[in-house]
N, C-alpha and C positions, 0 to 999 in steps of 0.2 A: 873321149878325152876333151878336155876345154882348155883356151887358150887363156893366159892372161897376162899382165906383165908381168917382166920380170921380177923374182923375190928383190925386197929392199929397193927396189929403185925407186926414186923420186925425181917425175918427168917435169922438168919447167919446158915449155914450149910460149913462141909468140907467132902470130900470123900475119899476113899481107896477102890481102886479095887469095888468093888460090893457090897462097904456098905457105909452108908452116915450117918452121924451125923447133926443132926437138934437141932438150939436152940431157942424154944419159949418163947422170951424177956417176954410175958404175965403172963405165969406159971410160967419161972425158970425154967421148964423142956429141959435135952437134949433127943434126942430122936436118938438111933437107927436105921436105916430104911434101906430094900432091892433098887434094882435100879430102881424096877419100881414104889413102892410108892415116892421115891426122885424124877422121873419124875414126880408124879402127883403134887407133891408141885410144880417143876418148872413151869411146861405147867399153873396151875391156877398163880402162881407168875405173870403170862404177863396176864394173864385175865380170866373172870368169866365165866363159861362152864357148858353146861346141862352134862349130864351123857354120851350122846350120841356123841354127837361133842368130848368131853374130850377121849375117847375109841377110837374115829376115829385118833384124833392130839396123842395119845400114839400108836398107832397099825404104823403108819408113822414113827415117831421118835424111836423106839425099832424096826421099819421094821417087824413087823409083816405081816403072810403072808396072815391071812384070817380076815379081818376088821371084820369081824361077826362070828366068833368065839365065838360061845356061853361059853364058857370058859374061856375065855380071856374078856369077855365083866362082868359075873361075878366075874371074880378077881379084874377089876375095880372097880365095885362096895360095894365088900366087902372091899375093903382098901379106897374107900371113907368112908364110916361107920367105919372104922377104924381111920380113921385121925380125924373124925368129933369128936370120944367122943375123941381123946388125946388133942383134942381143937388147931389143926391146922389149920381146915379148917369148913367154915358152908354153909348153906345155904345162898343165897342173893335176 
């Protein structure tokens, strides 16, 4: 399964230093977010990603030093489940 955003939504977001504001045209909700949840919006923004590839294209792009980083691989994934119930992002 791959993650992507949610159908029809269209995300304006703007940043400051290490925080990003996201707005989900869907809800009405803005949303808060650190730097690496705001990369996880971008990286699915260009296309739909298993869990695994999406960890790999974030560990690249934040230069991360150890791709498998069992730590970093669950931080992915607990801020995918995090995005999915603020209804950014779902399954496809």
């Amino acid at each position: 399964m791959e993650w992507r955003l949610t159908s029809s939504q269209a995300i304006s977001y703007c940043s400051w230093d290490d925080e990003w504001v996201f707005y989900n045209n869907l809800s009405g909700d803005t949303h808060l977010l650190g730097s690496v949840a705001a990369q996880v919006l971008l990286e699915l923004r260009q296309s739909s990603l298993n869990a695994l590839l999406l960890t790999e294209a974030l560990a690249r792009r934040l230069q991360a030093e150890n791709v498998t980083d069992k730590e970093f691989s669950f931080q992915i994934d607990h801020l995918l489940n995090e995005l999915n119930t603020l209804g950014l992002i779902e399954f496809s």
